[in-house]
Structures are given as C-alpha cells and as structure tokens.
N, C-alpha and C positions, 0 to 999 in steps of 0.2 A: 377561540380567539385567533389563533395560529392559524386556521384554518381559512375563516374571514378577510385578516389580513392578506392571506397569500392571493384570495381570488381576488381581493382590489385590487394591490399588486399587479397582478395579471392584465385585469381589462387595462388597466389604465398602461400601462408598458405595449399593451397591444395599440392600443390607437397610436400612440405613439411611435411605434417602432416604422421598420419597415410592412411592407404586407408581408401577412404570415405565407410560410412556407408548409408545405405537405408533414404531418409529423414524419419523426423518422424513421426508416428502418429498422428493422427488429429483427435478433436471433437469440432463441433460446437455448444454453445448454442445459438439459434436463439430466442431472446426477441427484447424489442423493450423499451428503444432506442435504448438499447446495444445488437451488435451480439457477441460473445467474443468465438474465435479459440485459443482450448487449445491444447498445442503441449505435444506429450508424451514425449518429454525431456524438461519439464516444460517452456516451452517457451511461448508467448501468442500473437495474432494481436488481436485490438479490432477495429468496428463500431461501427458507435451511428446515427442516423437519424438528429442529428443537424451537420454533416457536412459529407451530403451523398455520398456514396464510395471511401471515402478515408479512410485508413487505419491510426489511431493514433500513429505507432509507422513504425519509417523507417525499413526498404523501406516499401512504404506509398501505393503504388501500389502491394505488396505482398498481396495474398487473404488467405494465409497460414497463416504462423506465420511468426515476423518479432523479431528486436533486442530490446526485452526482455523478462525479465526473472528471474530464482530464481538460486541463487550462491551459495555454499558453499565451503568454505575453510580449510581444516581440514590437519594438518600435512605436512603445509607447500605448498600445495597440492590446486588450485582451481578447484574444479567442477561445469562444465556451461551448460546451452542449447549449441544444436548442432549446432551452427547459420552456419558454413560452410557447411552445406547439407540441408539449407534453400534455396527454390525456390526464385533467385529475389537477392541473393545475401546479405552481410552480407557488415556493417560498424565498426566492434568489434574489428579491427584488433589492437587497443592500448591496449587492455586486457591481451595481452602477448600469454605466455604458460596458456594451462589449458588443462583439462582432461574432455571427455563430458560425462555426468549424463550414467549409463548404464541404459535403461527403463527396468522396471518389469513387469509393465502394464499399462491400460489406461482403463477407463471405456466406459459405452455409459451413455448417460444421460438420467438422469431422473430425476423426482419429475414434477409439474406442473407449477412451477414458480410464488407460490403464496407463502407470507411469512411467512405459514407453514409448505411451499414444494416447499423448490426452486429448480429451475433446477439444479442440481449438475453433477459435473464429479472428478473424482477420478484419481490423477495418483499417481504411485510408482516410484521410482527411485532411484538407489544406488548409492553411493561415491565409483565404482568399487569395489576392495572384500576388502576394508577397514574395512567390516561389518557396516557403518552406512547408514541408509535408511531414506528416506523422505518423508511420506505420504502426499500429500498434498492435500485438499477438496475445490473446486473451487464451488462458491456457486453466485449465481444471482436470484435477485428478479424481476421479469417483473415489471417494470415502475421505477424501480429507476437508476440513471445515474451512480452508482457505483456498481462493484462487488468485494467479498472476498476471502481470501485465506486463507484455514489454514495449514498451515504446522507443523506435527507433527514428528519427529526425535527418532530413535532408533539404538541401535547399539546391535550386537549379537558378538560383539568381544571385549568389556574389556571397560572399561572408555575411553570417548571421548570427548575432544573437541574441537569446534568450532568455525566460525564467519558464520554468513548467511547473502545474499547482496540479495534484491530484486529492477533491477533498468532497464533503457530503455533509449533508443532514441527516445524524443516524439517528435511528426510532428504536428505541435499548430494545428488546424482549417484550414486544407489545407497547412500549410506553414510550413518547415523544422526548420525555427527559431523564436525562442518566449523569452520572457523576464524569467530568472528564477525568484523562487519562493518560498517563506518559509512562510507557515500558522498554528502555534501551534505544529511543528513537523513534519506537512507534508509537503514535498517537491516536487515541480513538474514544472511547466513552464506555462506566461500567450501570450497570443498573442499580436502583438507588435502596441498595439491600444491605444490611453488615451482617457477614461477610457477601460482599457481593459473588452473585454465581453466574454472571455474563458477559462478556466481554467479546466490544468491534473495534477491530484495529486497522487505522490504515499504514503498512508495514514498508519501509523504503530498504528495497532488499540491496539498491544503489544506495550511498549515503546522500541524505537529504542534506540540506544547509540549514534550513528553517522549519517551524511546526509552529500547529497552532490546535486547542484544543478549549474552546469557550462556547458562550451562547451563539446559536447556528448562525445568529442573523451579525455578530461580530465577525464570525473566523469569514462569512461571502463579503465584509466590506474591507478587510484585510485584502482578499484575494481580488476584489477590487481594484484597491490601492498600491498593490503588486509587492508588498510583504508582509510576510507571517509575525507576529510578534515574540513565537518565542515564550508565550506562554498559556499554562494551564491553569485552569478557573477552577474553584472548591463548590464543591457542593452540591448537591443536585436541581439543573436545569434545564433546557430547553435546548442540549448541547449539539455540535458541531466538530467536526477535527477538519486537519490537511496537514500534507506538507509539500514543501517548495524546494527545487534545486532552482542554483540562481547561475548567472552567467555561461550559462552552457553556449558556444563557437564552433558552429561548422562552417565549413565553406564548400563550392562548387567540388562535388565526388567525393568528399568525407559523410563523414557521417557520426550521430551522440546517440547512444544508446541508453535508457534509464528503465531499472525493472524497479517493481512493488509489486506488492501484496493487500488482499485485505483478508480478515479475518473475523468468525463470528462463532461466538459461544468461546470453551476454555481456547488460553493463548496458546501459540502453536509452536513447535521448537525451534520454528525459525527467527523467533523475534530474538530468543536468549539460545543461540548452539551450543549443543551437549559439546560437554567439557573432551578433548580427545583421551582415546584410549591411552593407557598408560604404557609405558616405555618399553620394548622387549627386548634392549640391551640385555648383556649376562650381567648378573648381579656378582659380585666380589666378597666371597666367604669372610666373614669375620671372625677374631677372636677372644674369648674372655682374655682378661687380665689374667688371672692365674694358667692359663694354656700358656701365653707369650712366655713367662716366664720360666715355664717349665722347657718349652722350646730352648729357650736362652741357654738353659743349664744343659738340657741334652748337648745341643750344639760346642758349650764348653768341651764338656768332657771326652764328645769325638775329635775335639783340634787338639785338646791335651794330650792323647792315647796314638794321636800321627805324629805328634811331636816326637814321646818318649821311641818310640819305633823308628823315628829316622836316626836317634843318636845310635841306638844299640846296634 
C-alpha cells in the first residue's frame, strides 16, 4: 500500500512541480558496518552488514538515496532533498510545498576511515538566492555503527534566521514498521520484537529543541508545517523520527554550526556518555571509634607526664 501510494504521490507532484531536475549527485562511503550514500541535495541511504541489503531508510530497495534528509526552513520557505528525482520513488508527499536545496557541490571522499581520518564528503547547498548556505561534513569511522553530520550555515545577504529538521522514513531491520523511540533526546524507531534487538537513532549531538517520533507520513507533515510535536507514538507502525533546532541567527560573516548523528543496530555511547572516571584526589585515612579513643587517652597521658616534668 505504502508503496502504491508513494508512486501516486510522485507522478502526481511531478506534473505539478517544476520540471524535474537531473537526480542527484552521489558519494559513497564504503566502510563496514556502515555503507552511507551521500546525495548532493543533502539526502542519505545507509547499509550496515547487520541487516544485509536492505537499505535503512524507505524505499528500502533504493541503492541511491532514499527519504532522508536535512531541511531547512527560513522565511516561511522549506528547503528539502530532491526526493521527487530520487530513483525508486519518494513517500514525502505529506511534507507539502517545499523548495529543493540548489547543490553547489559535492566532494569525493577522502580520509582513511581511521579516527584520525575518517572517510569524509563534503556537500554545499543553498536555500536558492536567499544567500544562506549550508556546509555540511559527513564524517564515518570504519567500525563504528554510527555516522556524523556537521552542518555549518552562513548567509552572504543580511541577518537570517532559521529552523533546521534532520529526519527519515526508517525501514527497522528489514521491516517498514517498528515501535518509536526516545533515548536522552534522540529519537528514532525500534523493531517490533520484546525485547527488541534494533535500534535507528537520529542523535542531536547539538541540542535539539524539538523531536518527533510517529507514523512516517505524520513526523513529513510536522516538518512541513515547520514544528515537531514533541511526541512519541506506542506501538508498532509504519514509523518516522526527526528533530528540529529552532531560531538559529546568523548574520553577514558569522556563522551556526549544528552536529548529529545517526545510528543503526545496539545504541551507541554517545547518546547516554559514560559516567566519568572517578576522582584521583588522595583519600583521608579514617578511624574506628575505639582507635580515636585510645588516641585520646595516649595523648592524655603524654600532656600529663610534660606536665608533672615541668613542675619537678
């Protein structure tokens, strides 16, 4: 059904739209667990070797990029991945009107994937000739089950501001529906097992303001309507996550910088950080009751024996 609707959806957004555009650009980081296809209008499919080729994010069979992505809203105005010139089709259609990212660039990748040098790619992207730009540095550590985002924001035309939405159609472990989810702020979907054993998080390593974690086709008409609700839906469905930072202000040569994460399979220690090491102050000898006491009385008896010695 899911499937159906999205390609109505589609044509019918197609005729409608402007004329399509070439799909986008494409870079893949090939690590392992995580393969992660970065789209030059900020869009993203990931793999992971624990639930081999399927694609984490609908359409689950796209090898491209699929529905998600980074948003921004500025002036009334949403700007989105291209998702209607995505191969395989797009489920976005509750997201409304939007405007897609104009690409600047896209990098190739590089670094070696060690976590002094991780594989990175680089895109740019403008909120059309708004003059605000959005760098964003996609960054992966071979062996670990999450990758980063940084997104950094500039405008070359006057004071600006913002909301910025990073959010998806996750596909749990094979399966289109999974129980949502809230861990310390990050929001994402588990698979619909007790005890569940999978978990996609989208992780606001900057603090978010707002989340949302419900049926897919709710959390894109949220993002839509340019806010999160703030809540998580029971039970398992056909789910969604995001989250939103709200009023972010730059102006001409400043600059807003926001990182996340996502995550796929067990959570990762950066959603909940290990408790710090314990304290390496010196510790202060203590002592029983009956010690002090006996102290007490030693100490008597050498002020009594200085006593009788200064009379004689």
């Amino acid at each position: 059904m899911k499937r159906t609707l999205a390609f109505c959806i589609a044509m019918v957004l197609a005729v409608v739209s402007q004329v399509a555009l070439a799909q986008p650009a494409l870079r893949t980081i090939s690590g392992n667990p995580l393969t992660i296809n970065i789209g030059g209008d900020a869009s993203f499919q990931v793999f992971t070797t624990l639930v081999p080729g399927t694609g984490q994010f609908y359409p689950d069979d796209n090898a491209q990029t699929a529905d998600m992505g980074v948003f921004v809203r500025s002036g009334g105005v949403l700007y989105a991945p291209d998702f209607l010139n995505h191969p395989g089709g797009t489920a976005t259609g509750d997201i409304g009107a939007r405007t897609v990212w104009t690409p600047v660039s896209i990098s190739a990748v590089s670094g070696t994937g060690s976590s002094a040098d991780p594989f990175t790619v680089t895109v740019v992207n403008d909120a059309a000739a708004t003059g605000l730009r959005m760098t964003m540095v996609v960054t992966y550590v071979n062996g670990e089950n999450f990758f980063r985002k940084s997104m950094a924001f500039t405008s070359s035309a006057g004071t600006q501001t913002f909301d910025v939405f990073l959010g998806g159609d996750i596909y749990l472990a094979g399966d289109d529906d999974g129980v949502p989810y809230n861990n310390s702020g990050a929001v994402g979907g588990q698979d619909c097992v007790t005890p569940p054993t999978y978990t996609i998080l989208f992780i606001p390593l900057t603090p978010a303001n707002r989340f949302s974690a419900r049926d897919y086709d709710t959390v894109w008409s949220e993002i839509g309507a340019g806010t999160l609700s703030n809540l998580v839906a029971s039970g398992c469905r056909d789910n969604g996550a995001a989250l939103q930072w709200q009023n972010r202000t730059i102006a001409p040569g400043s600059g807003s910088v926001i990182q996340a994460a996502t995550s796929f399979g067990a959570i990762p220690p950066i959603v909940t950080p290990p408790l710090p090491p314990p304290s390496t102050a010196a510790t202060i000898p203590t002592m029983s009751e009956w010690a002090l006491m006996l102290t007490a009385v030693l100490v008597a008896m050498l002020g009594l024996r200085r006593v009788r010695a200064m009379r004689n």
